[in-house]
C-alpha atoms as one frame of an Amber mdcrd trajectory, in Angstrom:
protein
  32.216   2.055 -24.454  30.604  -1.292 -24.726  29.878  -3.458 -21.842  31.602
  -6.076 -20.763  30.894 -10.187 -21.866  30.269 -10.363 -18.008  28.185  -7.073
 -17.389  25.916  -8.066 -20.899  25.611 -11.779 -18.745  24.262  -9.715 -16.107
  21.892  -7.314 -17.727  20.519  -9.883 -20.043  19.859 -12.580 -16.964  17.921
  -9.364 -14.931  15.775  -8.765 -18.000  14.553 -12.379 -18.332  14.058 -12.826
 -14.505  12.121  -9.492 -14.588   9.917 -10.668 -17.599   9.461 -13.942 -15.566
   8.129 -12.238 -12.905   5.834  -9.486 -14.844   4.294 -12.146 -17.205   4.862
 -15.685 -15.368   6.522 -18.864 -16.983   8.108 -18.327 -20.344   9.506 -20.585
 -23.575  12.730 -19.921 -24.373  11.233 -19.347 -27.426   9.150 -16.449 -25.856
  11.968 -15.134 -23.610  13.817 -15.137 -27.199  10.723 -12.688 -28.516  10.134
 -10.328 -25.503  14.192  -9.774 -25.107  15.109  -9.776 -28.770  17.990 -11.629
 -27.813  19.238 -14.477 -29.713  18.522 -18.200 -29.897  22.362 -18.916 -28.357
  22.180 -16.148 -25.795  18.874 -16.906 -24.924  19.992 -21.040 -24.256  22.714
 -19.795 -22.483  20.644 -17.134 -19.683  18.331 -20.513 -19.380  21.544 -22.297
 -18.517  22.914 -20.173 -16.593  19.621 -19.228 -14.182  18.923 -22.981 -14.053
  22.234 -23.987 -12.485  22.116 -21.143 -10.112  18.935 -21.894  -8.716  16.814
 -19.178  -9.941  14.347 -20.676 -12.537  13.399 -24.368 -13.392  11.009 -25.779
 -15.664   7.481 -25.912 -14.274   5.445 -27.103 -17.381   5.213 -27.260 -21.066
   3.455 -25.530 -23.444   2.282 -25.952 -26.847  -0.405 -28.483 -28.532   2.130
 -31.753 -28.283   3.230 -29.896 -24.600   6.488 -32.279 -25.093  10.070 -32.054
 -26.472  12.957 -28.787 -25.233  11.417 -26.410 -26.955   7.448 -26.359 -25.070
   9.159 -26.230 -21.506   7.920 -23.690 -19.742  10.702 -21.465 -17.168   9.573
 -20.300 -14.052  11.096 -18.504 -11.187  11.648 -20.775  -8.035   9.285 -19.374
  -5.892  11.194 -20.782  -2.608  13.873 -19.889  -3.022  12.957 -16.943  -0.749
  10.146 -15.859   2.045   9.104 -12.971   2.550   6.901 -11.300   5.234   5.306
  -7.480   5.336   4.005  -5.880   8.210   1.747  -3.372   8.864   2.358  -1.600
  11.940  -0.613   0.469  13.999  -0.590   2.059  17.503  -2.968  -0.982  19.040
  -2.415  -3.743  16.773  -0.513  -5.523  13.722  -1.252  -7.031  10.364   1.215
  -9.671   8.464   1.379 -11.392   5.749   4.239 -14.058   4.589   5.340 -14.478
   0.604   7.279 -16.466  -1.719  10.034 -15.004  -4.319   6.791 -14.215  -6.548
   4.290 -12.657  -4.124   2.240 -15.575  -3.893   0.345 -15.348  -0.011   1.104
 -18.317   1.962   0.100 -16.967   5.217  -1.792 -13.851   6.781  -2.757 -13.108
  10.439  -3.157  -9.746  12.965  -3.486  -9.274  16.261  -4.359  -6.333  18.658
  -1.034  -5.481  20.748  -1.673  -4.152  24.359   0.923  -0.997  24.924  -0.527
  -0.580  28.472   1.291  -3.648  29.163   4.284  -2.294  28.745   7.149  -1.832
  25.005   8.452  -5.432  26.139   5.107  -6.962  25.845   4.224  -5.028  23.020
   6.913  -5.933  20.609   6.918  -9.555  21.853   3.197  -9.625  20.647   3.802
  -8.541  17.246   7.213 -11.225  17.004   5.351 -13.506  17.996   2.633 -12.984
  15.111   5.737 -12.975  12.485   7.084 -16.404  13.751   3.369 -18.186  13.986
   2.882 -16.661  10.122   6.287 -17.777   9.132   6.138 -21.266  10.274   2.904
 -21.713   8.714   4.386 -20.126   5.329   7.033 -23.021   5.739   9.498 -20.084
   6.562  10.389 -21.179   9.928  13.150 -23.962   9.156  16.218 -24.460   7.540
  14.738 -25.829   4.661  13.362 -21.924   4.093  13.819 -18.597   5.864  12.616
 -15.383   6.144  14.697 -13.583   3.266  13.479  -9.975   3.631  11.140  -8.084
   6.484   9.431  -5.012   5.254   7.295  -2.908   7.597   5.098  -0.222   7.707
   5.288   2.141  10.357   3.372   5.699  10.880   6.135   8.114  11.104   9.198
   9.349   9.671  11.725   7.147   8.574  15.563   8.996   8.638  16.351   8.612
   5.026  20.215   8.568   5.677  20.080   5.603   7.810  16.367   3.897   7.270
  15.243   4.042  10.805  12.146   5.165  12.220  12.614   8.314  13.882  11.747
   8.895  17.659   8.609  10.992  17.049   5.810  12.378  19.587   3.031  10.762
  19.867   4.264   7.596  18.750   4.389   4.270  20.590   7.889   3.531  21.776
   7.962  -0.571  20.703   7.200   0.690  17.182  10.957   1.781  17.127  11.977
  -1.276  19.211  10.230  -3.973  17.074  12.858  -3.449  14.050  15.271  -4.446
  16.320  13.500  -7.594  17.720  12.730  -8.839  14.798  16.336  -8.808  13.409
  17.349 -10.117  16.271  14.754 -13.187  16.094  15.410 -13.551  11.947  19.647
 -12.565  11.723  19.276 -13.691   8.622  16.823 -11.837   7.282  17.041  -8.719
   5.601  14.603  -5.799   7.731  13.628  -2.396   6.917  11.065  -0.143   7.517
   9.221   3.053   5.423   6.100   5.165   6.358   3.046   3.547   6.438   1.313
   6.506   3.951   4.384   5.918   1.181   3.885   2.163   1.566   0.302   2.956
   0.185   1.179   5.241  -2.260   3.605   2.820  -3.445   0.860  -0.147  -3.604
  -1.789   2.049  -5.418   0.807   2.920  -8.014   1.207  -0.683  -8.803  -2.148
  -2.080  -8.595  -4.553   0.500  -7.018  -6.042   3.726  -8.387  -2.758   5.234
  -9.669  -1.537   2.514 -12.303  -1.613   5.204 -15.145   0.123   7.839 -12.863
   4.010   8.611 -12.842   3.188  11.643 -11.114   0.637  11.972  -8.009  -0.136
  12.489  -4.378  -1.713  10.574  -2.311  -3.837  11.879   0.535  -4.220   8.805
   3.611  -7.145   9.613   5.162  -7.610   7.283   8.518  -7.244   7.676  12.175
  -4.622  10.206  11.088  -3.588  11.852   7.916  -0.922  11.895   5.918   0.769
  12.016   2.355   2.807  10.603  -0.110   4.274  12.150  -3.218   5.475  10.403
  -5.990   7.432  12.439  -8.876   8.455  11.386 -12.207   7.963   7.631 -10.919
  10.071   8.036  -7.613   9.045   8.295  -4.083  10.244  11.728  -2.428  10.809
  11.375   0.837  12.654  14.617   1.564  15.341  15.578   3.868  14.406  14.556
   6.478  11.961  11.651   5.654   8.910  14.061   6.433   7.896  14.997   2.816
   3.975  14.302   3.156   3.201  15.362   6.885   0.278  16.924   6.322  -1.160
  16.668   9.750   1.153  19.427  10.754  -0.440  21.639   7.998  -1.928  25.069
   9.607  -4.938  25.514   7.910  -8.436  27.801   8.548 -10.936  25.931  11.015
  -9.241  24.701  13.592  -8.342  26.086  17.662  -5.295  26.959  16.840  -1.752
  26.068  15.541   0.291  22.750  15.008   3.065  22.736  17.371   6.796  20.615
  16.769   5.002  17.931  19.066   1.510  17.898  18.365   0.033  18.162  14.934
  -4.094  18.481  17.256  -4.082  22.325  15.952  -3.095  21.399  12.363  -5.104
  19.598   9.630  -5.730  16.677  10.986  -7.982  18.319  13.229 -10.096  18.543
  10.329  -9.945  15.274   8.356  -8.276  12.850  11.140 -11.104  10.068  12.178
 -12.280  11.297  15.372 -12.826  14.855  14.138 -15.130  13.071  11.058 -16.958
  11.542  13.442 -17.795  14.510  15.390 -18.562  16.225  12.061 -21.178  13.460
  11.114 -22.740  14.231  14.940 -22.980  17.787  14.108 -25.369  16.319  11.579
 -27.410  13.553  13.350 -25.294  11.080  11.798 -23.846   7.880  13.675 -23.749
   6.186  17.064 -21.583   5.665  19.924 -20.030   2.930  18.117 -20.395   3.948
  14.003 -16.317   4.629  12.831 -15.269   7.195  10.351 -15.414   4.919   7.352
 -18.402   3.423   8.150 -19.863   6.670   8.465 -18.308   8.209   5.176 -19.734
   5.059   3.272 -23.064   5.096   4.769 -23.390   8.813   3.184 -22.111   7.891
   0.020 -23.763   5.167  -0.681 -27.104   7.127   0.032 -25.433  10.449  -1.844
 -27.543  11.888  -4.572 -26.651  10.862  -8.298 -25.912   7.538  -6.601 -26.536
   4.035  -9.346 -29.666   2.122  -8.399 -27.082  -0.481  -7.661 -26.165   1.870
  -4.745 -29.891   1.619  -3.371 -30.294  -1.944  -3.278 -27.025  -2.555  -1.813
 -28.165   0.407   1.179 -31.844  -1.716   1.129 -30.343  -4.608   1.493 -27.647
  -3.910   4.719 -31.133  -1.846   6.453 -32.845  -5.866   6.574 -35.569  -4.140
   3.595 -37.203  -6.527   1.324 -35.319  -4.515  -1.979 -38.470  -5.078  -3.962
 -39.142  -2.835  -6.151 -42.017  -1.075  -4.119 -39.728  -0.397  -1.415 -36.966
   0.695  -4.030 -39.251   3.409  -5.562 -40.189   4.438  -1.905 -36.878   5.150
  -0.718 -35.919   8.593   0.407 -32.303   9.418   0.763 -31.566  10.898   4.373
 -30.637  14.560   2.916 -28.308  14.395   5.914 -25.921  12.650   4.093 -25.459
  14.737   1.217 -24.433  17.583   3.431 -22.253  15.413   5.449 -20.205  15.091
   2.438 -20.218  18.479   1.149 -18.804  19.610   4.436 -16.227  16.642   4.646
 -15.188  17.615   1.052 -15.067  21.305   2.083 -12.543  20.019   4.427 -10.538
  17.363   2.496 -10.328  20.504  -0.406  -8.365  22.570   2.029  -5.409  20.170
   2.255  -5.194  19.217  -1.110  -5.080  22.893  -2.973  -2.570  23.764  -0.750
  -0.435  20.168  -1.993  -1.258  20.962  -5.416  -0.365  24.685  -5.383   2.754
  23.572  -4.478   3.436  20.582  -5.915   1.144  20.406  -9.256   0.377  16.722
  -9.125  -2.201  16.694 -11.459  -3.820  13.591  -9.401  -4.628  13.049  -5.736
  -6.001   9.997  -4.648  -8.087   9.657  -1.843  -6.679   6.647   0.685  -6.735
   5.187   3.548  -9.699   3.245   4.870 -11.849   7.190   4.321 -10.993   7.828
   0.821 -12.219   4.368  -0.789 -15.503   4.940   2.046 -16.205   7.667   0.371
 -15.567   6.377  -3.273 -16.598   8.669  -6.438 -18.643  10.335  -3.958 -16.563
  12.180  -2.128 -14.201  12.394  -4.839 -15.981  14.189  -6.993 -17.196  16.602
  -4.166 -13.447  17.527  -3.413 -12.310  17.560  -7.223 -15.175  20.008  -7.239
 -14.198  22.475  -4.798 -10.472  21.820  -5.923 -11.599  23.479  -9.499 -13.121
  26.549  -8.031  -9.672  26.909  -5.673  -7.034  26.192  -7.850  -6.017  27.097
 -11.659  -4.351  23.797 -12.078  -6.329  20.913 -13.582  -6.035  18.341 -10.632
  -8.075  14.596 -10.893  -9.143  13.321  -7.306  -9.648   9.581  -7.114 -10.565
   7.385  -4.530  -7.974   4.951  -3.558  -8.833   1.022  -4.356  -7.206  -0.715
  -2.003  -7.834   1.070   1.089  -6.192  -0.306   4.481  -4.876  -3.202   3.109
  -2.569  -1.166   1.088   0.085  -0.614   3.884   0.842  -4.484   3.379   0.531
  -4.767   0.061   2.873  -1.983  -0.497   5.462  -3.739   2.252   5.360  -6.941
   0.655   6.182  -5.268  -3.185   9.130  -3.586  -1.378  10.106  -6.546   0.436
   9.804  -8.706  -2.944  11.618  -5.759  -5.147  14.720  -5.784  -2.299  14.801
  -9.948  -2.429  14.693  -9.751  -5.851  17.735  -6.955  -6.366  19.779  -9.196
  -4.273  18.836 -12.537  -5.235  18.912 -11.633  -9.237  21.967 -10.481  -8.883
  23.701 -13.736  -7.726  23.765 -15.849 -10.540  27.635 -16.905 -11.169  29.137
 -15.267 -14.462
């Protein structure tokens, strides 16, 4: 059955909004060539998204750059604000948007939970308005639009909301709530933290070729996030990916409903990595996981000489080529590694003997630490475990992908309502 004059309206205006946001201002001429619609349909889309607000001219292109035909359509990038947050047990990231993901603000801030949820959740509001005003998203000229946060977690895929879970702060569940209540008109929801990642990495990270992968967050806990034939799976209860809970060989004893100390994150969580670099002279009262990991693989063997001047240089050595050639690596390190991969392996052949990803990449602020180092050492020891072919990467955007990943959400939820207005 064909589709309606009013439902082709619709599909063709969503297809040249989309290409105006994958590939920036368009002709009508090009819009014309990317759609393969024609010239008439084409003028009357342009028409259409111009009157509702959507797209305006923001240029011209061509050599004489004058006349109907060189003006250049873009989307109107205020026509919405957007913020992402990234939500930790001690402190919170944000960053405000327009329509096209451009960053107009940024700012974090440690938040105190000893002084109590109220104080808490006020802290992190707080950060949202000072980030939103200086966005320009504070007044009635333009609002906050859409809210997306990252939260560790699981998130109740029935109704979106983070689950009451152990060992969780209480004003993580309370701030969703705050901040509606500060922004009523804006649009809030929240996902785990680790899919968030997963979700950023797919679209510009370490898994842009993938349609099918896992990734493994490797921080000051662990987690994961499987994406299938191009679609988050979140499971049914939102707790697809909690690895943590995971019994594996190694540790005390067992993962209980309440406390995941006994499971695998015992093994690959941030405190146990730093007492596994102790265990080998590694680190000092104040070194962190990552720094630790990177330190090691930087200094790893079959490391580039670029690798050795950049280790030179962050000692205070004089990187000439004297002290180049005299350089020992600390074989330390090397074992570090081999034992962290031993580790890391466990987790990950039991994902992929279940799930068959054929990639894992290696996130977090750890897995990018460790880079093709470690990487290699766990696709390594993945090979000798597991009949199924399985790449390990190391994730690209490390830490920063919990925003990233809320902001693309946030943007792809402004953008399904917003795209969808345009009178018929």
């Amino acid at each position: 059955m064909p589709a309606s004059p009013s439902t082709a309206r619709a599909i063709n205006d969503r297809l040249a909004l989309s290409l105006l946001q994958q590939e920036g201002p368009l002709t009508a001429g090009q819009l014309k060539q990317l759609t393969g619609l024609s010239r008439p349909t084409v003028a009357d889309l342009v028409e259409r998204l111009t009157a509702s607000g959507l797209i305006t001219v923001v240029g011209e292109s061509g050599e004489q750059r004058r006349g109907p035909n060189a003006r250049l359509y873009g989307i109107v990038a205020d026509r919405a604000y957007l913020a992402a947050l990234d939500v930790r047990t001690e402190s919170v990231s944000v960053l405000v948007s327009d329509l096209v993901g451009r960053v107009l603000a940024e700012g974090s801030a440690p938040v105190v939970p000893e002084e109590g949820e109220a104080a808490a959740v006020e802290q992190a509001v707080e950060l949202v308005e000072r980030a939103a005003k200086e966005a320009g998203a504070s007044g009635d000229a333009g609002r906050l639009h859409t809210v997306g946060i990252g939260a560790p977690g699981l998130v109740d895929p029935a109704t979106g909301e983070l689950r009451d879970s152990a060992g969780l702060p209480a004003w993580h569940r309370r701030l969703v709530a705050a901040l509606q209540e500060r922004f009523p008109q804006a649009r809030v929801g929240v996902e785990n933290e680790t899919n968030l990642a997963a979700l950023a990495e797919q679209r510009e990270g370490a898994a842009q070729d993938r349609d099918t992968f896992v990734l493994l967050w490797l921080g000051n806990s662990c987690g994961a996030a499987v994406v299938l034939d191009g679609s988050l799976r979140r499971g049914a209860s939102g707790g697809t990916g909690e690895i943590g809970f995971l019994p594996v060989p190694g540790t005390a004893g067992l993962p209980t409903a309440t406390d995941c100390s006994g499971g695998y994150h015992s093994l690959v969580g941030a405190a146990a990595i730093v007492e596994l670099a102790r265990e080998f002279g590694l680190g000092s009262g104040g070194s962190t996981a990552a720094n630790l990991v990177a330190e090691a693989a930087m200094d790893a063997p079959h490391r580039g000489a670029g690798r050795i001047d950049m280790r030179l240089r962050r000692v205070g050595a004089t990187g000439h080529d004297g002290a180049a050639e005299g350089y020992r690596p600390n074989p330390a390190h090397a074992r570090f590694l081999d034992a962290l991969a031993d580790r890391i392996a466990l987790g990950v052949a039991a994902v992929v003997a279940v799930l068959d990803p054929g990639c894992v990449v290696l996130g977090g602020e750890i897995g990018p630490a460790g880079g093709a180092a470690l990487a290699t050492r766990v696709e390594a020891r993945l090979r000798r475990m597991s009949p199924l072919a399985t790449e390990v990467r190391a994730g690209t955007l490390g830490g920063a992908a919990v925003l990233r990943g809320a902001l693309l959400t946030a943007r792809e939820r402004a953008q399904d309502e917003l795209f969808a207005a345009p009178d018929r």
